[in-house]
C-alpha positions in Angstrom: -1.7 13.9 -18.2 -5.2 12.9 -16.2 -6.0 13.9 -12.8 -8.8 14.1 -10.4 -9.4 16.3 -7.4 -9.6 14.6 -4.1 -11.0 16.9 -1.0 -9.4 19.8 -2.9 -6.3 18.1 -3.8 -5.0 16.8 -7.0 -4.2 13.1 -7.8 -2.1 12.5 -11.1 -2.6 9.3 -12.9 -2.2 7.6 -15.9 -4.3 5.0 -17.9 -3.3 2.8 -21.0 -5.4 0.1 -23.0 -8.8 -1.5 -22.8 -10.4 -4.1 -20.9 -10.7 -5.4 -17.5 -9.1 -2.6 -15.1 -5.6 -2.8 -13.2 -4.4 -0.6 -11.0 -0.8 -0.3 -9.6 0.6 2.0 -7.2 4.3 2.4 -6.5 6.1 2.7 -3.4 8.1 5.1 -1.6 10.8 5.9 -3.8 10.1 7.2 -7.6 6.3 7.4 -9.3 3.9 6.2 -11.8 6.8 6.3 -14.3 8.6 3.2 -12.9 5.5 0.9 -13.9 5.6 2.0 -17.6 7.5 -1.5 -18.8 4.3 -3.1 -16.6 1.5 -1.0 -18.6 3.1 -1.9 -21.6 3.2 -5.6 -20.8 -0.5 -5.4 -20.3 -2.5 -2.3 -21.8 -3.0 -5.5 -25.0 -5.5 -7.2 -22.7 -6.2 -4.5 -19.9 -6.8 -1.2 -18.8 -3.9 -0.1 -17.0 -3.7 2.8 -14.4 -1.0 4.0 -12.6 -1.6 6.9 -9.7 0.7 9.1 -8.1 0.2 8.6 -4.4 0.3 11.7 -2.6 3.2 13.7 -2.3 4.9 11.8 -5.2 5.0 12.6 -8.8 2.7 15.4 -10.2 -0.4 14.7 -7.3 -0.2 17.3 -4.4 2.4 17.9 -1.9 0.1 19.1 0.8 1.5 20.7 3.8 -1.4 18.7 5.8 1.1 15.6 7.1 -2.4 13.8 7.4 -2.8 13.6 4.1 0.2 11.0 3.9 -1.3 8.5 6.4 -1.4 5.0 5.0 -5.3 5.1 5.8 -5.5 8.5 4.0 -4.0 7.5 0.6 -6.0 4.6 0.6 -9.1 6.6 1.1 -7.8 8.6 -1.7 -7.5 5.4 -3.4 -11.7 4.8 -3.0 -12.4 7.9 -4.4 -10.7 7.4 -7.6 -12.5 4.2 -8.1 -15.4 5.6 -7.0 -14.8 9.1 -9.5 -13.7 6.7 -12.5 -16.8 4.4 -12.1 -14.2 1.8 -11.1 -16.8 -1.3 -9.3 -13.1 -3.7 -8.7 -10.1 -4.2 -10.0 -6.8 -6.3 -9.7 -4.2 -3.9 -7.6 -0.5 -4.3 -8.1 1.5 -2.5 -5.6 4.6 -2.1 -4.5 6.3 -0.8 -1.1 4.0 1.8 0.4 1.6 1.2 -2.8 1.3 -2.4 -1.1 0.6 -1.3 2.2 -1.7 1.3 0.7 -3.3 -1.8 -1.2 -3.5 -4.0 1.8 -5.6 -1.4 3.6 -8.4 -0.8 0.9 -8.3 -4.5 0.4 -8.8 -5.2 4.2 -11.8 -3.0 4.3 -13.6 -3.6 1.1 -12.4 -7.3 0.9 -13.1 -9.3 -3.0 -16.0 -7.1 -3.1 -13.5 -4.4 -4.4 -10.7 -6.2 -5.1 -11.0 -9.8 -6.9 -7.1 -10.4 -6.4 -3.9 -8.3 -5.3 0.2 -8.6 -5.8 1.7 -7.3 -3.5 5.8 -6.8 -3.6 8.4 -5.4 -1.1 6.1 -5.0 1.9 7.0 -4.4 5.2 6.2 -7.5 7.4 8.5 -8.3 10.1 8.0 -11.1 12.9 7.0 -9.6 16.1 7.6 -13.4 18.1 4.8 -15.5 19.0 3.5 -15.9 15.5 2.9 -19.7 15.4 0.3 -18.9 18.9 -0.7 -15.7 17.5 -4.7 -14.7 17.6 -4.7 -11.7 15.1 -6.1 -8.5 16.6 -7.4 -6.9 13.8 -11.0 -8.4 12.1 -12.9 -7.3 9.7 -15.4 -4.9 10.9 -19.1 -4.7 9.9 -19.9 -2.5 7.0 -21.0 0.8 8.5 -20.0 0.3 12.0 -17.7 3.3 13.4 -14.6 3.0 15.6 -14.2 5.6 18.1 -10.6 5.6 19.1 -9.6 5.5 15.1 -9.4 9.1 13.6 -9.2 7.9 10.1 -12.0 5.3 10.2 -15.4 7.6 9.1 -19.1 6.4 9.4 -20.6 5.9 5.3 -22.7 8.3 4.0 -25.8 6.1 3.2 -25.2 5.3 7.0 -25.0 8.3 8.3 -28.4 9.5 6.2 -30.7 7.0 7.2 -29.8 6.6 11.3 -29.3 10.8 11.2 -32.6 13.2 11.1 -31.3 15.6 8.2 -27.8 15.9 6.2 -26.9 19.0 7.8 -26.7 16.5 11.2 -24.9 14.6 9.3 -22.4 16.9 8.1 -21.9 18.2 11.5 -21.0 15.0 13.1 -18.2 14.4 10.2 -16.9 18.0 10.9 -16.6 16.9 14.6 -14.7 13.8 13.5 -12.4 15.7 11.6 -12.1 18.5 14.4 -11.1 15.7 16.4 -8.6 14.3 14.5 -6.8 17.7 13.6 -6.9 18.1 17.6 -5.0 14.8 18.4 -2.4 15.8 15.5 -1.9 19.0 17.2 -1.2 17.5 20.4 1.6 15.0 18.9 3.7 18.0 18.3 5.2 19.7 15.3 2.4 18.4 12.7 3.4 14.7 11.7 0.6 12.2 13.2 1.1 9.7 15.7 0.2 6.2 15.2 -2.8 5.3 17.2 -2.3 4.2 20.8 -2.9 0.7 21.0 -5.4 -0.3 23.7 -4.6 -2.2 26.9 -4.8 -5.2 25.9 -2.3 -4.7 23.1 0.4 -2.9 25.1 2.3 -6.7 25.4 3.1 -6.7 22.3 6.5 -5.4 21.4 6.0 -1.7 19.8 9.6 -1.2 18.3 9.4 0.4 15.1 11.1 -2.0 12.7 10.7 -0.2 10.0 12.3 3.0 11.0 15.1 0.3 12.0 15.3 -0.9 8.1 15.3 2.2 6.5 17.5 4.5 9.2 16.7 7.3 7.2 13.9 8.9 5.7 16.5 10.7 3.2 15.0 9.8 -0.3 17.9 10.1 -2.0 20.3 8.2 0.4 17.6 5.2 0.1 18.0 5.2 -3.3 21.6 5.4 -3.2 21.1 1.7 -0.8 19.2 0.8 -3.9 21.1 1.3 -7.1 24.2 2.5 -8.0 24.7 6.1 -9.2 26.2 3.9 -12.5 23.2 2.1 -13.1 20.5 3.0 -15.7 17.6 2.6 -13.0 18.9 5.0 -10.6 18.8 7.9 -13.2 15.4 6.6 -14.3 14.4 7.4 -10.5 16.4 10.3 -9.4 14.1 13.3 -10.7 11.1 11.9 -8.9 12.9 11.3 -5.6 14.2 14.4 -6.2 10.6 16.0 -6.7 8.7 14.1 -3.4 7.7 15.4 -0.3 10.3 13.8 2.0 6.9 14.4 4.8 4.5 11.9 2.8 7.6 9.0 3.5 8.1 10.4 7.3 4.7 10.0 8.0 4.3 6.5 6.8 7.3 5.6 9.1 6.6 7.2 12.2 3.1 5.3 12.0 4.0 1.9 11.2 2.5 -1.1 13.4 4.3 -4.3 12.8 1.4 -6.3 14.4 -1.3 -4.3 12.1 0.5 -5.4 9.1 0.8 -8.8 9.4 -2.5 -8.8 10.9 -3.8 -6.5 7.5 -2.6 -9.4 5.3 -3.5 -12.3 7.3 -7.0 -11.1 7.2 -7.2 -10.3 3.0 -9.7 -13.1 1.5 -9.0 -12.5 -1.7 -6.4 -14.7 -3.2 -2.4 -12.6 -2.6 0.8 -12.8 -4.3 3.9 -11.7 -2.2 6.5 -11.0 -4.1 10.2 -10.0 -2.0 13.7 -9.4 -3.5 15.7 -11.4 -1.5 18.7 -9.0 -2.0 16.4 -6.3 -0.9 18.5 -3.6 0.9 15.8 -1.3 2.6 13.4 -4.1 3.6 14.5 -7.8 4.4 12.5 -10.6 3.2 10.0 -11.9 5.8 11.5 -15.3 7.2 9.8 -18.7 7.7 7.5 -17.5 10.5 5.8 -14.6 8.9 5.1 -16.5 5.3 3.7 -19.0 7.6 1.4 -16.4 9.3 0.5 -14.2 6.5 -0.7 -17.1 4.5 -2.5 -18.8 7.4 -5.7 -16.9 6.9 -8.9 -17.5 4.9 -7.7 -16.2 1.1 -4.9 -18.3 -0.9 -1.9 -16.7 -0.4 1.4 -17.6 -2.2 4.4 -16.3 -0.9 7.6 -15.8 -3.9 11.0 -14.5 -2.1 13.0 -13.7 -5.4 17.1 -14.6 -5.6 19.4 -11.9 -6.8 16.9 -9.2 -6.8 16.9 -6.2 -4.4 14.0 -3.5 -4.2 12.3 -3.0 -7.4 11.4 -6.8 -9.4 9.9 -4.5 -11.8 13.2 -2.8 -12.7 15.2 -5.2 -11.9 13.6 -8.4 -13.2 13.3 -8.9 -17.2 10.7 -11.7 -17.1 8.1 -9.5 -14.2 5.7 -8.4 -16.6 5.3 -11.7 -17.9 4.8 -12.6 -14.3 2.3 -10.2 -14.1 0.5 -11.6 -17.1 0.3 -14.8 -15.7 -0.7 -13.4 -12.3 -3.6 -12.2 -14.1 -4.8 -15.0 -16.2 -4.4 -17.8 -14.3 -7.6 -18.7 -12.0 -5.7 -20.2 -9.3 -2.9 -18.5 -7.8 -1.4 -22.0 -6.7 -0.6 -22.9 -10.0 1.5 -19.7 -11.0 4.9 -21.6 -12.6 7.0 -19.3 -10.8 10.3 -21.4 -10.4 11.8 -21.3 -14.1 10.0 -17.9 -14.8 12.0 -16.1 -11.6 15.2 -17.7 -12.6 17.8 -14.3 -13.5 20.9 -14.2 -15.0 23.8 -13.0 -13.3 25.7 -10.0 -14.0 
């Protein structure tokens, strides 16, 4: 077992093989464990890490509830690269580990992250699409947003506009004062999303993905999942089981259509999206949103999968061989993907 310590809190992870670094996160049902098929696929060629996010696994179950943000985790996300001397690496993720990807690869772009697969995501179609100017673009490195909580100014910034450190460490103290005061005032601990500004307020603010799941019951989405017969729901049940039902809630509650599809459309590194189209917690993105999503300046391909539901990396016998090939070839465009994503039926 190998773990760091992230602002006082502990994030479990695992690591297998040598050479170039790979990093998968898992979603919101189960842990690491789930990706150990991948890591074995891979660890010949690569080194393979697998985090628990947190609240899931052995990382901490904090009682903070902002700890479980999407921005949170993936700032948790730049630590651990930034503690294991980590300068980029391919991300795999999948469910809340892809929206957690999206994030860090939105704000530190192929700098960080040279290519991402992304699988079971969230991304719903909000109307308008084909006539749609995205809202969300890439800011400038060091710039800070005032009416985001979560978005911080960088040190080096901070330490060359600031007179001394200890200013410096006052004003982040403020931020986070500020951002513990607005959680407070959202009522019984579990942040709010962000209030979008006027000129957002048009579009439709529906939480679809509360609509998908229903629930934020663990074990009655993995119930939707696999059957209580079937090997994989055994393999999951201990660590749905063992998460912090909060660390899914909060996730939920904060979710912006609009931002994802606007997240993804904005990615310039070259995206695989991979989506079960049997997938009973999520439904594959029609037409309209593959459209969008891949209409931005990275190479995007888009891979709805027949007769598989939530988890291609259970479910699917040839998805680490995927995986190998979504690693080794140079252009994603090329991926042979038809033959390869064939399954067998039961």
């Amino acid at each position: 077992m190998s773990a760091i310590t992230v602002s006082g809190e502990l994030v479990h992870y695992e690591v297998l093989g040598r050479g170039r670094p790979v990093i998968l996160l898992h979603g919101w049902l189960g842990s690491w464990r789930y990706w150990i098929p991948t890591m074995q696929q891979l660890h010949m060629k690569y080194r393979v890490y697998a985090l628990d996010l947190f609240g899931f696994g052995d990382s901490s179950k904090a009682r903070n509830a902002q700890l479980y943000t999407v921005q949170q985790q993936a700032s948790m996300l730049d630590d651990f690269m930034q503690q294991l001397a980590i300068p980029r690496a391919a991300f795999i993720g999948h469910g809340l580990g892809a929206m957690i990807i999206a994030e860090y690869a939105f704000k530190h772009q192929k700098e960080r992250v040279p290519r991402a697969l992304l699988s079971s995501l969230p991304l719903y179609d909000i109307g308008g699409l084909d006539q749609r100017t995205p809202r969300r673009t890439k800011p400038k490195r060091g710039t800070f947003v005032p009416d985001d909580p979560d978005r911080t100014i960088p040190s080096s910034s901070l330490e060359k506009t600031i007179a001394s450190k200890n200013s410096a460490s006052m004003i982040r103290a403020a931020i986070r004062e500020r951002a513990a005061a607005r959680n407070q005032d959202s009522g019984g601990g579990i942040p709010s999303p962000i209030q979008p500004k006027e000129s957002e307020t048009t579009e439709p603010r529906e939480n679809l993905l509360r609509q998908s799941l229903g629930t934020t019951d663990m074990s009655e989405l993995l119930a939707r999942c696999f059957r209580s017969s079937e090997v994989e729901y055994g393999k999951l049940q201990g660590d749905v089981l063992n998460a912090k039902e909060k660390a899914l809630q909060v996730v939920v509650d904060g979710f912006d259509a609009a931002h994802m599809l606007d997240t993804i459309h904005g990615l310039e590194m070259p995206i695989v999206l991979v989506h079960g189209e049997q997938d009973p917690l999520v439904p594959v993105p029609n037409k309209a949103v593959w459209d969008y999503v891949s209409g931005g300046t990275g190479d995007t391909l888009t891979i709805p999968v027949p007769n598989v539901r939530h988890f291609p990396m259970l479910e699917h016998e040839r998805f680490g061989r995927f995986v190998n090939d979504f690693l080794e070839t140079p252009r994603i465009e090329d991926l042979e993907i038809r033959e390869r994503w064939r399954r067998r039926s039961r």
